[in-house]
DOZA-110223 format. One record per residue: x, y, z of N, C-alpha, C in turn. Coordinates in steps of 0.02 Angstrom, whole numbers, plus 50000, padded with zeros to 5 digits. Each point is the difference from the previous one (the first is absolute). Layout:
N
> n_px|n_py|n_pz|ca_px|ca_py|ca_pz|c_px|c_py|c_pz
> X|Y|Z|X|Y|Z|X|Y|Z
...
***
This chain:
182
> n_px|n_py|n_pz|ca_px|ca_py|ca_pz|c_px|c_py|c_pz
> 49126|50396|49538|50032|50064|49990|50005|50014|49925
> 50001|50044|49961|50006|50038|49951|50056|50025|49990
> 50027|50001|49943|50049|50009|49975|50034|50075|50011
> 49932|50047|49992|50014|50078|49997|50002|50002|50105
> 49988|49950|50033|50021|50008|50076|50060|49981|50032
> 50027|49948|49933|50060|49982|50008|50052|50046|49988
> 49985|50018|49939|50042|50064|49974|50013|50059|50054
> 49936|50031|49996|50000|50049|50068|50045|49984|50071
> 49982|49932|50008|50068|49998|50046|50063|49988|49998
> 50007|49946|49959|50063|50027|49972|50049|50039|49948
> 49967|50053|50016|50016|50066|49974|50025|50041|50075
> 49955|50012|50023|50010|50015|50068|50053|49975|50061
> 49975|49932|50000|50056|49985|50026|50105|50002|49965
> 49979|50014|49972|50086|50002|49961|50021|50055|49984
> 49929|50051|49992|50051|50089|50009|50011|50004|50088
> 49948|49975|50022|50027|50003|50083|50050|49955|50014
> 50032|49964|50012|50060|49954|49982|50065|50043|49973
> 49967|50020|49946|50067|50050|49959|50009|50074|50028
> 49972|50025|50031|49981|50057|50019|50046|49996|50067
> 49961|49943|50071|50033|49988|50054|50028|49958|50020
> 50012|49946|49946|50046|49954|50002|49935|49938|50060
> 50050|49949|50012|50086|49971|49980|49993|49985|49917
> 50031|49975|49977|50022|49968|49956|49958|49948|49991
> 49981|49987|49932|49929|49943|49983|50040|49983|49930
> 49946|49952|49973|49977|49962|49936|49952|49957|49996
> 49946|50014|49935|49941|49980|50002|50003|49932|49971
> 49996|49962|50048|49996|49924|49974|49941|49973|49984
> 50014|49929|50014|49926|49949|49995|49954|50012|49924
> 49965|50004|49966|49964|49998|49965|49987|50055|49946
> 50012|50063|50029|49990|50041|49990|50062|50033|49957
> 50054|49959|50053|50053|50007|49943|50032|49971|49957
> 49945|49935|49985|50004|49967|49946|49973|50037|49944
> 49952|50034|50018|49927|50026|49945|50075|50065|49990
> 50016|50036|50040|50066|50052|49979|50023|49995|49947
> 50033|49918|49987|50032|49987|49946|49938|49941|49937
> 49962|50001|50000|49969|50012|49977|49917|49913|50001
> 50009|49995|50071|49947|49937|49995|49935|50017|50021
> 49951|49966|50009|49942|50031|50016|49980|50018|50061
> 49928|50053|50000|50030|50045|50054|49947|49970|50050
> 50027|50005|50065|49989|49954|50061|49944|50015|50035
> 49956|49973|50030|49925|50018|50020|49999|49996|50086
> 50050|49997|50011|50010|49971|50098|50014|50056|50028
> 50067|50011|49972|50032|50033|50055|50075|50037|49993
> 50015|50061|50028|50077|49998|49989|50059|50016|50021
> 50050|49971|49987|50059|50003|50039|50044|50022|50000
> 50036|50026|50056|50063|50037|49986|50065|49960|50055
> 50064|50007|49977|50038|49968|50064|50046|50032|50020
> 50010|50004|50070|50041|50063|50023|50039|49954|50046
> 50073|50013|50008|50042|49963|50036|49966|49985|50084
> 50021|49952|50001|50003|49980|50083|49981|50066|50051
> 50076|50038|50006|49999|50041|50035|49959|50037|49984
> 49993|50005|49974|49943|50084|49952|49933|49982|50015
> 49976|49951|50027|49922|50007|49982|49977|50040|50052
> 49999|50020|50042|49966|50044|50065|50018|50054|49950
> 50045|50036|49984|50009|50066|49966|49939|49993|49934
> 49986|49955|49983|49948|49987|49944|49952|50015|50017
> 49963|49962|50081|49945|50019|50008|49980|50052|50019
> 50034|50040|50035|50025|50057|50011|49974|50042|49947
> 50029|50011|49952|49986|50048|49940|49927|49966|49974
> 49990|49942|49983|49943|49992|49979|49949|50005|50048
> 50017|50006|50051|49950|50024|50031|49980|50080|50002
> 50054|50027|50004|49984|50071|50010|49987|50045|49935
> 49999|49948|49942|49971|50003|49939|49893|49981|49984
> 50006|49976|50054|49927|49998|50023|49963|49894|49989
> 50060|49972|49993|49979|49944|49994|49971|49969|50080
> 49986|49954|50006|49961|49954|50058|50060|49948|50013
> 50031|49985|50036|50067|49962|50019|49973|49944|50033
> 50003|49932|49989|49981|49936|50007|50048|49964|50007
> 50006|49986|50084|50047|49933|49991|49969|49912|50008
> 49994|49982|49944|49969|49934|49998|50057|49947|50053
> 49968|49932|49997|50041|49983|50072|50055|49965|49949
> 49993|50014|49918|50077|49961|49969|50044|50043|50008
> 50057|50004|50038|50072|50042|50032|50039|50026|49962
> 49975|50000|49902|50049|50017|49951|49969|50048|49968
> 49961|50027|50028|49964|50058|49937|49942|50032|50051
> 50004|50073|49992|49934|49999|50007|49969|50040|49952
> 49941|50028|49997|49942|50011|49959|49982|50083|50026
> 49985|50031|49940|49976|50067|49989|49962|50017|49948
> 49929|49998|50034|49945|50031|49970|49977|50065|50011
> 49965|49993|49937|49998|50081|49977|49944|50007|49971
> 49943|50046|50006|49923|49999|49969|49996|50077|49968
> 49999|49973|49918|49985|50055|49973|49935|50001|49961
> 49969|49936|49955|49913|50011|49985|49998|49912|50041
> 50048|49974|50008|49983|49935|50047|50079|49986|50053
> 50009|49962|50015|50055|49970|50040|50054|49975|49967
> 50059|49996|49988|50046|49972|49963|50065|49989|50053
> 50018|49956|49990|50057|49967|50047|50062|50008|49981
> 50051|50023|50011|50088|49996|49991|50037|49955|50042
> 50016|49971|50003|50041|49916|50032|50056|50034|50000
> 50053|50026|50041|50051|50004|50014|50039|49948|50030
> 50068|49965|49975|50014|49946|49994|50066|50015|50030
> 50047|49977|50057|50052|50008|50028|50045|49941|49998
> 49961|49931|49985|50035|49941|49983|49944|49966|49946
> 50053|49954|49979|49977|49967|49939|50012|49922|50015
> 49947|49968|49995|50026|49922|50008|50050|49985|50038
> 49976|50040|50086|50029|49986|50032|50090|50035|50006
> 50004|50049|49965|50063|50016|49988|49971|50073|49995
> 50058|50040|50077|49976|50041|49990|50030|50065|49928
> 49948|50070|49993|50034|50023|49944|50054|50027|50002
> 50060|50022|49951|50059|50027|50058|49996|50064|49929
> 50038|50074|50034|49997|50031|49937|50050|49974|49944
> 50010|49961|49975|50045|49990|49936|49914|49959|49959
> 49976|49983|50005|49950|49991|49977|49954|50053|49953
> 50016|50059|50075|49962|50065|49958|50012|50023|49954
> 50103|50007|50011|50029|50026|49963|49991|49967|49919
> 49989|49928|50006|50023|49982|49929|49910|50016|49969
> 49975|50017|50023|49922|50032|49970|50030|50053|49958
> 49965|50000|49931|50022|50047|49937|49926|50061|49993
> 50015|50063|50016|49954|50043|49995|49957|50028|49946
> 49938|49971|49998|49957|50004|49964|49916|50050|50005
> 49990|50019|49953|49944|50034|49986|49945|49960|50009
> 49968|49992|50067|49931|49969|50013|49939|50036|50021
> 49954|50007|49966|49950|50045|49994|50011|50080|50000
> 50059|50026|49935|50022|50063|50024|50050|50011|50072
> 50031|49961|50045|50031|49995|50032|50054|49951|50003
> 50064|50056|50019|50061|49950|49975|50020|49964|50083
> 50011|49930|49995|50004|49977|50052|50025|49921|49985
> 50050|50003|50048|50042|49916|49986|49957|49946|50007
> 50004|49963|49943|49970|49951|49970|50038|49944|50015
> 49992|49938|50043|50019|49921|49998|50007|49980|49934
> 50040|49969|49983|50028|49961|49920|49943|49947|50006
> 49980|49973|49926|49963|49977|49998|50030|49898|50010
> 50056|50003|50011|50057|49938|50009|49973|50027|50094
> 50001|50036|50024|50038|50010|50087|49894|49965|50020
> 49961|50026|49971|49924|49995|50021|49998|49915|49986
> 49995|49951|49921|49978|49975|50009|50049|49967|50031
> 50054|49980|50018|50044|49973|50038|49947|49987|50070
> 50008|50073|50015|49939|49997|50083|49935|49946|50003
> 49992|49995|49953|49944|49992|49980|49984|49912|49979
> 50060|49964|49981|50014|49948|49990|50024|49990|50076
> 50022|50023|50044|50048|49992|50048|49935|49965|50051
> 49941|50057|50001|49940|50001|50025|49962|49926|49995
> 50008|49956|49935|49966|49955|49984|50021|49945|50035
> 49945|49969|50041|50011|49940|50054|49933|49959|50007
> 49987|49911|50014|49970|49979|50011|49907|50046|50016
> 49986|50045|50041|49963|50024|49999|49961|50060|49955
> 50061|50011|49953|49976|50072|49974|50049|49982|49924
> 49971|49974|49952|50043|49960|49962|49974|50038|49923
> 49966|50063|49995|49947|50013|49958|50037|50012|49927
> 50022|49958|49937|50033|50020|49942|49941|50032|49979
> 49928|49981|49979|49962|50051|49976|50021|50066|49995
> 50008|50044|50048|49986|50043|50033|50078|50019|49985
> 50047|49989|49993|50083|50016|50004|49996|49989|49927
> 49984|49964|49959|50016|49978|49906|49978|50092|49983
> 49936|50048|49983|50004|50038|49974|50054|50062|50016
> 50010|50011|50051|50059|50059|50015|50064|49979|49984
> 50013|49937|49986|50065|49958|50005|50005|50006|49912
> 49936|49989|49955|50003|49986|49943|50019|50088|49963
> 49958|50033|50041|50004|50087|49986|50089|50029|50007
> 50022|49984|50027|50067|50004|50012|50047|49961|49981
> 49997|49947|49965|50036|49959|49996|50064|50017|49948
> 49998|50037|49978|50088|50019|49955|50026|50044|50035
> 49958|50022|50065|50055|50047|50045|50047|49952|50038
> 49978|49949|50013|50014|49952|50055|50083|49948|50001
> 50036|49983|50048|50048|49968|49993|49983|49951|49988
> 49984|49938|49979|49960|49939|50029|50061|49941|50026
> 50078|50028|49973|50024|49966|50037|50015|50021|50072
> 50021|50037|50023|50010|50012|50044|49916|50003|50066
> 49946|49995|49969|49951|49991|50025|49995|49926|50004
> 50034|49957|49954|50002|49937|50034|50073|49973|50029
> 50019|50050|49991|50074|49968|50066|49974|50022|50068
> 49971|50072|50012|49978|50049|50064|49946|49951|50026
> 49959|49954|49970|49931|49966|50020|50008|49905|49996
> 50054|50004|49988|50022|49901|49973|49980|49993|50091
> 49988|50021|50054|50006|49966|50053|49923|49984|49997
> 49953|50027|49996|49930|49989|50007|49976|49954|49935
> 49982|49929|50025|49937|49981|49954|49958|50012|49939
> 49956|50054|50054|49949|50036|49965|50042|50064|49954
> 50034|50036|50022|50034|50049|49958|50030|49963|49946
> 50024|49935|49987|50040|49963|49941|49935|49966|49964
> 49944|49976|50022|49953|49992|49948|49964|50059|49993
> 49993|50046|50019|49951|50060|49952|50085|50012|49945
> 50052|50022|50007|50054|49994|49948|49971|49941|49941
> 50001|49958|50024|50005|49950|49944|49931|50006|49973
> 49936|50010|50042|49933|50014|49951|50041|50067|49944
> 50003|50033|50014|50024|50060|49975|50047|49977|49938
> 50063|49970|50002|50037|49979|49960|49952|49937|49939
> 49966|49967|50030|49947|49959|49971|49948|50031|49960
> 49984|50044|50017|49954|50054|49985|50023|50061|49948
> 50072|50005|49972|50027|50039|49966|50005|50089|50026
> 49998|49975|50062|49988|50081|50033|50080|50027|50008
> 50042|49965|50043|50066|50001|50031|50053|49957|49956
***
């Protein structure tokens, strides 16, 4: 996917969102690159409380997206083809926890591609994101540049009190602290 397909959709998807609701914020990656890390080549996300996600698909659908429910029970997916296919991951739980709106609420409204729309803290993403890291899917590569792009926004204590239970979340900290990043 392409960057200008990513954009296109999420552009789209978030005046439709803002327009017919429910209530969102653009997480995952994208709202790292928000505040200012590099910009993401996959995919992108938004998270809408628990209750709210049928009202999500709902509007994004009748916004003209393609509504996909993959068989993982926490998100589903809305594609959208404007010079190719581009995917929006709508996210209702997070690591197993579902989203509740105080989550949304603490999203701070920001100007993303000409559109103002609540933005995940860049402390609330990689949190998720460390939370995510387990025996199978362990990737610091891949987590060090967005982590390094952001890094004077970031709590790092409280990202290592919120993450001291996981392993893997306390050694990417300490690469990081080792590493002069955190």
């Amino acid at each position: 996917m392409s960057h200008d397909e990513l954009r296109a959709a999420l552009r789209r998807a978030a005046s439709a969102l803002k327009a017919d609701g429910p209530p969102f914020a653009l997480a995952g990656s994208y709202a790292l690159w928000a505040h200012g890390a590099p910009e993401p080549l996959h995919d992108v996300d938004f998270v809408v409380a628990e209750a709210d996600a049928e009202a999500a698909a709902t509007t994004l659908s009748k916004a003209g997206f393609d509504i996909r429910r993959p068989p993982e029970d926490w998100l589903f997916k809305a594609a959208f083809t404007v010079d190719g296919p581009a995917v929006v991951d709508v996210l209702h739980h997070i690591n197993r926890v579902p989203v509740d709106p105080a989550m949304i609420e603490r999203a701070a409204v920001r100007d993303v591609l000409a559109v103002a729309m609540p933005v995940l803290s860049p402390n609330e993403v990689i949190l998720q994101k460390l939370r995510a890291l387990h025996e199978h899917h362990c990737d610091f590569a891949a987590l060090l540049p967005p982590v390094r792009a952001v890094r004077e926004q970031l709590d790092w204590a409280a990202l290592r009190d919120a993450a001291s239970d996981s392993p893997f979340a306390a050694s990417f900290l300490l690469l990081c602290d080792r590493l002069g990043v955190g």
